[in-house]
KOLNUMI-954058 format. One record per residue: residue number from 1; residue in one letter; y, z negated, x negated of N, C-alpha, C, CB in turn. Coordinates in steps of 0.001 Angstrom, whole numbers, plus 500000, padded with zeros to 6 digits. Glycine has a CB too. Layout:
<torses>
NUM a Y Z X Y Z X Y Z X Y Z X
...
</torses>
This chain:
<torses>
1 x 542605 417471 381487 541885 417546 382743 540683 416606 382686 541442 418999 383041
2 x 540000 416228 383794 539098 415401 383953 537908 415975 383566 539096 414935 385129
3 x 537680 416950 383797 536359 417855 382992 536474 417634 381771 536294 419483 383085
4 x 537200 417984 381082 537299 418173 379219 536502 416614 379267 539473 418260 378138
5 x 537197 415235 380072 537288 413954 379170 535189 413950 379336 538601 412134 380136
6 x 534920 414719 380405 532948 414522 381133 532720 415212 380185 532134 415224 382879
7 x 533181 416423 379586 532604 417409 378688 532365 415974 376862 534206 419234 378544
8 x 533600 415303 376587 532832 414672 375704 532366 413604 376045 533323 414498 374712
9 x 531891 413015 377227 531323 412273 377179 529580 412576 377279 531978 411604 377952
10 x 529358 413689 378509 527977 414379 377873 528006 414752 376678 527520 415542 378469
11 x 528437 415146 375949 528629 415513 374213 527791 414248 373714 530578 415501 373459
12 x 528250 412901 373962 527934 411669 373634 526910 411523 373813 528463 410819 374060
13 x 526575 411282 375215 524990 411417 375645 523981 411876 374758 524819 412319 376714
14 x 524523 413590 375034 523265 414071 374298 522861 413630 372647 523421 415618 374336
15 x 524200 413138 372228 524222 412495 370863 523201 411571 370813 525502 411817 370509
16 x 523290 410564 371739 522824 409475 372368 521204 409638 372534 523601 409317 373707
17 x 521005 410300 373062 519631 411244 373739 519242 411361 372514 519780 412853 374666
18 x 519597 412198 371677 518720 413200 370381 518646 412081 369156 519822 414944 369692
19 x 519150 410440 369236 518534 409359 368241 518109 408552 369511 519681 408480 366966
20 x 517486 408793 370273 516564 407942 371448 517080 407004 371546 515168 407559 371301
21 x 518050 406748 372141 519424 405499 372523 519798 405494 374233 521246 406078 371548
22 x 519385 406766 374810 519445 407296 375703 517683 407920 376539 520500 408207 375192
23 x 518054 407494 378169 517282 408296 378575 517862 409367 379558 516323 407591 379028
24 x 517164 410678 379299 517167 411614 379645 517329 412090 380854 516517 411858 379274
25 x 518808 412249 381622 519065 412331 383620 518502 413324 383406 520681 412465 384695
26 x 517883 412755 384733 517134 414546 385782 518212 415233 386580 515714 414186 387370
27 x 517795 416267 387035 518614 416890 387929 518631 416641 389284 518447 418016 387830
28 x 517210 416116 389498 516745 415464 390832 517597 414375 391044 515255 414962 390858
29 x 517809 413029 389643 518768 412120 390341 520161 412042 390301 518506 411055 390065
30 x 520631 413537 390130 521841 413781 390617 522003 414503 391615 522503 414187 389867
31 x 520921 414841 392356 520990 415478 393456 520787 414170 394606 519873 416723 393436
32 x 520220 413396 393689 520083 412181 394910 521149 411684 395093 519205 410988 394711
33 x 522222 411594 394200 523316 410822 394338 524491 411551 394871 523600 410233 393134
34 x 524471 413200 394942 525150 414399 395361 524769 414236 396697 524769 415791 394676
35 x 523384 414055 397285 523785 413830 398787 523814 412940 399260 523280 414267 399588
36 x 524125 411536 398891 524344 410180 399005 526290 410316 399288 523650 409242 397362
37 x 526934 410673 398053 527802 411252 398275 528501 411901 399464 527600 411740 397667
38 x 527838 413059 399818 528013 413863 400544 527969 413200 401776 527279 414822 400338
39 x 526907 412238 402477 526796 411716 403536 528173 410712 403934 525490 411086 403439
40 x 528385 409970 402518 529117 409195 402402 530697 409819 402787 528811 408689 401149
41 x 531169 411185 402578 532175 411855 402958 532251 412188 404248 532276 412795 402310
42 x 530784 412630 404525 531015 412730 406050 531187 411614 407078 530001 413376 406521
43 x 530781 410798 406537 530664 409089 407073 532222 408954 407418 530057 407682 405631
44 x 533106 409258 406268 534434 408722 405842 535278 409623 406960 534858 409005 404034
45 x 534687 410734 407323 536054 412122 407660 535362 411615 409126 535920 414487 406903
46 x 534635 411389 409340 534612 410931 411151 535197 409700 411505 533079 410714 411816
47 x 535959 408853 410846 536457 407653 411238 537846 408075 411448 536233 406488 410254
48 x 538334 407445 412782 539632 407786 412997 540312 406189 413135 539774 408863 414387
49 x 541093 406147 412005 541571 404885 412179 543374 404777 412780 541299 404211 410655
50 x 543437 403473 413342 544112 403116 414519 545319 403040 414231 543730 402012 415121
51 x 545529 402464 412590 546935 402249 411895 547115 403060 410741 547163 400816 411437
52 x 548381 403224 410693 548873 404295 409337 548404 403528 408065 550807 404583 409183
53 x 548311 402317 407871 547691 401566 406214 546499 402763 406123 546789 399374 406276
54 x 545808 401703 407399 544042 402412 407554 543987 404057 407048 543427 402451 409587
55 x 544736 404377 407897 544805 405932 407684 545092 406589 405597 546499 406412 408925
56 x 546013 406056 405457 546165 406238 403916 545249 405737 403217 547270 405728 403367
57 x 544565 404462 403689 543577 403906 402517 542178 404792 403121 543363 401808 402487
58 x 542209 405181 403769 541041 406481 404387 541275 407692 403598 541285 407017 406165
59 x 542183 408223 403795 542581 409051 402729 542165 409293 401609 543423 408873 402472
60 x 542911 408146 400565 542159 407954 399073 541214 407921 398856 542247 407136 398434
61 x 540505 407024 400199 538909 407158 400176 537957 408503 400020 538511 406640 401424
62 x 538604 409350 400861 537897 410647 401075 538430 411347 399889 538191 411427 402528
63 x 539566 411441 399430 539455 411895 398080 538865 411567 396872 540288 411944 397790
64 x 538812 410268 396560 538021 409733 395866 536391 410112 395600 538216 408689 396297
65 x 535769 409981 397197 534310 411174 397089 534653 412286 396935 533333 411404 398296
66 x 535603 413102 397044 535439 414656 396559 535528 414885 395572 536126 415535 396920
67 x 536338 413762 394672 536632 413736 393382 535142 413608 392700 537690 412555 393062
68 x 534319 412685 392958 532681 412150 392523 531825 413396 393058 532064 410445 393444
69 x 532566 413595 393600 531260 415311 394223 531491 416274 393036 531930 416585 396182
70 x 532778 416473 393075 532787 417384 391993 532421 416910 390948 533843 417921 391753
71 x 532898 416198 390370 531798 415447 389042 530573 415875 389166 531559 413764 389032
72 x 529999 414896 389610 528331 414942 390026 528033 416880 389804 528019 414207 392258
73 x 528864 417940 390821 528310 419135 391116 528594 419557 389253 529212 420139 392625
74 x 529656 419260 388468 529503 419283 387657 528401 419225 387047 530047 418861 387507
75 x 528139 418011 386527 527258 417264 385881 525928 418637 385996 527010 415537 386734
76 x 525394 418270 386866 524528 419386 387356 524077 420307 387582 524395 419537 387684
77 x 525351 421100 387177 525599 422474 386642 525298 422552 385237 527003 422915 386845
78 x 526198 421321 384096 526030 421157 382897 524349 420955 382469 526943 420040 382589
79 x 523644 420253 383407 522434 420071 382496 521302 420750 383224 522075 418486 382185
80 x 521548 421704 384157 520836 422905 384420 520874 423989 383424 521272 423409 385584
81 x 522499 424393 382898 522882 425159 381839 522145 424727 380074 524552 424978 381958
82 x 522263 423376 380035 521761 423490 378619 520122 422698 379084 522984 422495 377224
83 x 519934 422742 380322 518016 422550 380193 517526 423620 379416 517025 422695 381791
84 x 516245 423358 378637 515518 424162 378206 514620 424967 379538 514764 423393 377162
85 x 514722 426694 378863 513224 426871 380101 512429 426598 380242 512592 427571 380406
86 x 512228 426516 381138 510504 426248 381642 509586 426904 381014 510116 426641 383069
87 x 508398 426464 380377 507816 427196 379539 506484 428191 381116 507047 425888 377980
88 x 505843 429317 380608 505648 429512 381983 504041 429466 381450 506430 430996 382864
89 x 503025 428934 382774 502091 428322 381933 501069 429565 381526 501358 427024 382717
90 x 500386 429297 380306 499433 429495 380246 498626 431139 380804 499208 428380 380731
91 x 497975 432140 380037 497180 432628 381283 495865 431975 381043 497034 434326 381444
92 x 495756 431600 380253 494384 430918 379753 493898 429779 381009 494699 430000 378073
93 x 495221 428871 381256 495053 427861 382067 495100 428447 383389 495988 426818 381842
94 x 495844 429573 384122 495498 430038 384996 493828 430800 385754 496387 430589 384783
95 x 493570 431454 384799 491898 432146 384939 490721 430422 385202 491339 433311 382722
96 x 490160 431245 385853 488595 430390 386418 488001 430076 385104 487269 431468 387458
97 x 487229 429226 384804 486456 428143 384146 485621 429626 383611 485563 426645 385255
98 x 484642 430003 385029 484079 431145 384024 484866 432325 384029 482639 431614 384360
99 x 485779 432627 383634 486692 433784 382902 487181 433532 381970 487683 434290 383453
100 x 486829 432468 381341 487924 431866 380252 486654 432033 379007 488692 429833 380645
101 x 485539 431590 379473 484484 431271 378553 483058 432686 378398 483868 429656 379249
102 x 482986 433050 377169 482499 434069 377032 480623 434085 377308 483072 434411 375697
103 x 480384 434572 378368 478697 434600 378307 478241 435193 376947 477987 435618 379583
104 x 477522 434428 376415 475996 435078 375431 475667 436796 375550 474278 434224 376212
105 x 476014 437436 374514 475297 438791 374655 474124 438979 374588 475592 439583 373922
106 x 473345 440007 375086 472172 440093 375241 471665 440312 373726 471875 441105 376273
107 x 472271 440504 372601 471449 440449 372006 471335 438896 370671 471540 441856 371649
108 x 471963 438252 371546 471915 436903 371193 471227 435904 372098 473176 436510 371016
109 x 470564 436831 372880 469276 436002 373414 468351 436812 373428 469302 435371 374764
110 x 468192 437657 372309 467420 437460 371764 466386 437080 370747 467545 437681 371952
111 x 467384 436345 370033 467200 435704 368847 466301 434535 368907 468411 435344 368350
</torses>
């Protein structure tokens, strides 16, 4: 199947990735290219063409993006699944400047 052959080729990647040979896809620019895609299908399924060639090579066409959609929705699934979590920040960095930092006790002014 066509998954298994994406499954080792991200395998590769990340191979790729983890001796810095590779840079690191976002999820964002497969979402850019998922609705680039997507437009691009809808682009394709509103054309009504005049001759039976047209019509078949329309066809392949529109399969061809569903075929890259699914990839892509793949893809994107895969490196949502092995992203690391989000680390969640801080409470230290959340609290106010003065909540973080301890006032002087009174009996250290009086010293």
């Amino acid at each position: 199947m066509a998954h298994e052959k994406l499954a080792e080729r991200l395998g590769a990647y990340y191979a790729r990735l983890g001796a810095g040979k590779a840079h690191k896809i976002k999820a964002r620019d497969v979402e850019k290219v998922l609705a680039k895609l997507r437009a691009r299908r809808a682009d394709l399924a509103e054309d009504t063409p005049d001759k039976p060639e047209k019509a078949a090579r329309l066809h392949t066409k529109i399969s061809t993006a569903d075929e890259l959609i699914g990839r892509a929705e793949w893809l994107l699934s895969e490196l949502t699944r092995m992203a690391p979590p989000q680390a969640a920040p801080a409470e230290a960095e959340e609290m106010p400047a003065s909540e973080n930092t301890t006032a002087p006790s009174a009996e250290a002014k009086q010293d």
